[in-house]
C-alpha positions in Angstrom: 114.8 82.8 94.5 111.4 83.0 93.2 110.1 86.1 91.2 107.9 87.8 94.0 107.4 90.8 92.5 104.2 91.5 90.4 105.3 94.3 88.4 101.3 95.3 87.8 100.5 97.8 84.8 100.9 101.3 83.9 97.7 104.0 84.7 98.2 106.3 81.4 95.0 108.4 82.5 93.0 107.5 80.1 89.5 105.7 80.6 90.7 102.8 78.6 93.3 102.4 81.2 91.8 103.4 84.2 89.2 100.8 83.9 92.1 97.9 83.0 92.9 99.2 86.6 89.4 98.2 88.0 88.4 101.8 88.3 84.3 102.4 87.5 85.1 106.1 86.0 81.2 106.0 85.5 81.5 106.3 89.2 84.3 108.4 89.6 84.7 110.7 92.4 87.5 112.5 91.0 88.4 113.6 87.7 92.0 112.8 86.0 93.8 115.0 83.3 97.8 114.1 81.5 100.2 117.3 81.5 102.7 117.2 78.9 102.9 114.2 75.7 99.7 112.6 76.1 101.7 109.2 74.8 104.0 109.9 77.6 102.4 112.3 80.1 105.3 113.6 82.6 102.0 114.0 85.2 98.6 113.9 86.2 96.3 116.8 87.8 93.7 114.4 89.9 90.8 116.7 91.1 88.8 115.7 94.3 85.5 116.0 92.6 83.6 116.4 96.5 86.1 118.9 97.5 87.2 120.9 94.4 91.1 120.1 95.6 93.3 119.5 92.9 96.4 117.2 93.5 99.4 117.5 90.5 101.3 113.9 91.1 104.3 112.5 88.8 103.2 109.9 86.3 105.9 107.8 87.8 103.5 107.7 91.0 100.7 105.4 89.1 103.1 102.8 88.0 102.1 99.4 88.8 98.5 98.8 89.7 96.9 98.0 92.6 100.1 98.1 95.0 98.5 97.4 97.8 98.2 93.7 96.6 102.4 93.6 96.1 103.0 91.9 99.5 105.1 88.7 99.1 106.9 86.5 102.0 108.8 83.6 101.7 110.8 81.2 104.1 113.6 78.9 103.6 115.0 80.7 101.1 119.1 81.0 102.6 120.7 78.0 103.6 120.7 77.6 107.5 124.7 78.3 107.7 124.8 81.6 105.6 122.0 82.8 108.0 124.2 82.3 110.9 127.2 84.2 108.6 124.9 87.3 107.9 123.8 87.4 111.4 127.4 87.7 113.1 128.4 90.0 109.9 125.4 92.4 110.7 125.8 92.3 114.3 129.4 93.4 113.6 129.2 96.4 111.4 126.3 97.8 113.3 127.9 97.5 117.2 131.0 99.1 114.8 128.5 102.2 113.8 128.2 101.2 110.1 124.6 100.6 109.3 124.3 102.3 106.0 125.5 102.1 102.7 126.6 98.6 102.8 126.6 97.6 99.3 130.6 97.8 99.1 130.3 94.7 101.7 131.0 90.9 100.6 128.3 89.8 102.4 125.6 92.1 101.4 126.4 91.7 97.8 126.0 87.8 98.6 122.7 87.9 100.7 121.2 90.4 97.8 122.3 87.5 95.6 120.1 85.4 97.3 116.9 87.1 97.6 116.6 89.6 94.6 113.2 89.4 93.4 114.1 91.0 90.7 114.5 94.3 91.2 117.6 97.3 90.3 119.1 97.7 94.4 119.7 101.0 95.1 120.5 101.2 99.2 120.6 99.1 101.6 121.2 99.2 105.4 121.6 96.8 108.9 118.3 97.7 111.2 118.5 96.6 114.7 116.1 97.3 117.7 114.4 96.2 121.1 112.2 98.7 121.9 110.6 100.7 118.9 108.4 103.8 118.8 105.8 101.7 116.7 106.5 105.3 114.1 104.7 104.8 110.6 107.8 104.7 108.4 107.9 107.3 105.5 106.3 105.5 102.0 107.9 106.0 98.3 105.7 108.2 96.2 106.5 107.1 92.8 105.7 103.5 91.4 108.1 100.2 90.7 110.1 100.9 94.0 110.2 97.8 96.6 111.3 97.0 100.5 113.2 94.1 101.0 113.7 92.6 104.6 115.1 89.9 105.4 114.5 88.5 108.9 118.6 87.3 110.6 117.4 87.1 114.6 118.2 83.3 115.2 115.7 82.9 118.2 112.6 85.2 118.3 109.3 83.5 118.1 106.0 84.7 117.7 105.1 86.1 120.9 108.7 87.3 121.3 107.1 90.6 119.2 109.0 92.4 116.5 106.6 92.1 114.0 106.3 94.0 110.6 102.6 95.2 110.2 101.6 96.6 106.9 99.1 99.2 106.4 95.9 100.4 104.1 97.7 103.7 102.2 95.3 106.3 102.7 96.3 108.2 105.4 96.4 111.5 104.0 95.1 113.1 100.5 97.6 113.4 99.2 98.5 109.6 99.7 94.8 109.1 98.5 95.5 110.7 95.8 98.6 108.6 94.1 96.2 105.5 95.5 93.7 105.8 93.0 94.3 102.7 91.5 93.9 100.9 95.0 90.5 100.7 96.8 92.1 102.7 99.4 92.2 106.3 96.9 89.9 109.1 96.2 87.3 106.3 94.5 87.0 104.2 97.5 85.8 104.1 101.3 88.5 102.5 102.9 89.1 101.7 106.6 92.9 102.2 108.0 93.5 99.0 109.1 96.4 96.4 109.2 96.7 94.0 106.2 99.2 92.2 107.0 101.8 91.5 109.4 104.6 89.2 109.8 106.5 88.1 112.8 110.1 88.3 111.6 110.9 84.6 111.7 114.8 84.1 110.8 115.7 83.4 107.3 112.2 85.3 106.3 112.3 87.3 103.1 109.4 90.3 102.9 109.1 91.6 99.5 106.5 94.7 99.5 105.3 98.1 97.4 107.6 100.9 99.1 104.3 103.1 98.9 102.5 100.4 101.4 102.8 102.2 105.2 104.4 100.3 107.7 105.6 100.1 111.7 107.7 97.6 113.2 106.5 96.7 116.7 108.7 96.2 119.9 110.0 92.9 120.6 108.2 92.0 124.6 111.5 91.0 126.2 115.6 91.4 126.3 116.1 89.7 122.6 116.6 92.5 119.5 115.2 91.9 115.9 118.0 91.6 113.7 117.2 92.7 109.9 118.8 93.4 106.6 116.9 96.3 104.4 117.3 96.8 100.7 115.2 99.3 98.4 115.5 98.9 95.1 113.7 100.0 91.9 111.9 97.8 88.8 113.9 96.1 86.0 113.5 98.1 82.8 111.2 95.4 80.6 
C-alpha cells in the first residue's frame, strides 16, 4: 500500500521552529516557553497572551506539523475476494461479542498487512452500527498517533449514510492550545466546520491524525456500516 502518512516536523519552541511551522511569532497571540533540556524539552507552557491562561502540554503533543492536513483515503487497495473474507470474519467475532483486542486474529494481522501506512499498531477493534448518536469521538493529545478505517459494508452507497465527517480541532482551549501549529490554535480565527467527510465505500482505507475530531453519521435505512479500526503510533526514523 502506498505511504499515506506525512509524518510532518517537530515544533521544538523555538522561533526558528515555530516559523518552519508557518507560525508569524511577530504576530503571536500567545507566548511559548520549553520545561526541562531545552535540546529535548519534556514540555511546553503556552500562555494565552488575550486571556493570561497558561496551558502546560507534553512536547509529544506538537509532533508533526500542521495535523490537520494528515487526512489520506484511498480505494482499491484489497483485492475484491479478501474484502468479502474480512467482512464475514468481522461480522462473526462481533455477533460473537469480541470486538476488541483483535490483533491475536489471522485475519486482522492480514488486513493490517494490507493497509499499514506505515505506522507501529497498537489496538485495533470491529465497529459496527445502524443508528449512531452522531457523538464527537475522543481525539489523541500527543503527536505521530493515527486512525485507520477501513470500510468492509459490501452494499452501502452514498445516500445509504454512514459517513465519516472530520472536523476543525479547536473545540476547546485546551485543544487550541496543542493546535498551535494548525490554523485552528490560539494564533488563528478558525470556524468549526467539517473538512472532510467520506462515505464509507467498501474496500476504503481512511488514514487520519488521531488528534483530528470526528462523528460517524447514521446510515438512513435497515443496512449497518461495517468497519475495521486500528490506532497506531509513528515509526521511529
Amino acid at each position: 500500500m502506498t505511504k499515506v502518512v506525512d509524518m510532518g516536523s517537530v515544533v521544538e519552541g523555538d522561533n526558528t521552529s515555530l516559523k518552519e511551522s508557518g507560525i508569524d511569532v511577530n504576530e503571536s497571540k500567545f507566548d511559548i516557553e520549553s520545561i526541562g533540556n531545552p535540546e529535548q524539552p519534556s514540555k511546553f507552557e503556552i500562555t494565552d497572551t488575550k486571556t493570561g491562561k497558561v496551558f502546560t502540554v507534553s512536547a509529544d503533543a506538537l509532533i508533526g506539523g500542521d495535523y490537520s492536513q494528515v487526512i489520506r483515503h484511498t480505494d482499491d487497495t484489497i483485492p475484491q475476494n479478501d474484502i468479502k473474507r474480512y467482512y464475514e470474519s468481522a461480522l462473526e467475532k462481533y455477533q460473537n461479542g469480541i470486538a476488541e483486542n483483535l490483533l491475536i486474529e489471522d485475519w486482522v494481522r492480514d488486513l493490517w498487512e494490507q493497509v499499514n501506512p506505515g505506522i507501529d499498531l497498537t489496538d485495533s477493534y470491529i465497529d459496527i452500527y445502524n443508528k449512531s448518536t452522531n457523538k464527537v469521538y475522543p481525539t489523541a493529545e500527543v503527536g505521530n498517533c493515527y486512525t485507520v478505517i477501513v470500510n468492509l459494508a459490501p452494499d452501502l452507497q452514498p445516500e445509504d449514510g454512514g459517513t465519516l465527517d472530520l472536523w476543525t480541532p479547536n473545540f476547546t482551549d485546551d485543544m487550541k492550545a496543542i493546535s498551535i501549529n494548525t490554523p485552528y490554535g490560539l494564533n488563528g480565527d478558525p470556524i468549526v466546520n467539517i473538512v472532510k467527510s467520506c462515505w464509507p465505500r467498501q474496500g476504503r482505507v481512511i488514514v487520519f491524525d488521531s488528534r483530528i475530531p470526528y462523528t460517524l453519521r447514521s446510515v438512513e435505512n435497515d443496512k449497518e456500516n461495517v468497519s475495521v479500526v486500528f490506532k497506531g503510533k509513528a515509526l521511529p526514523n
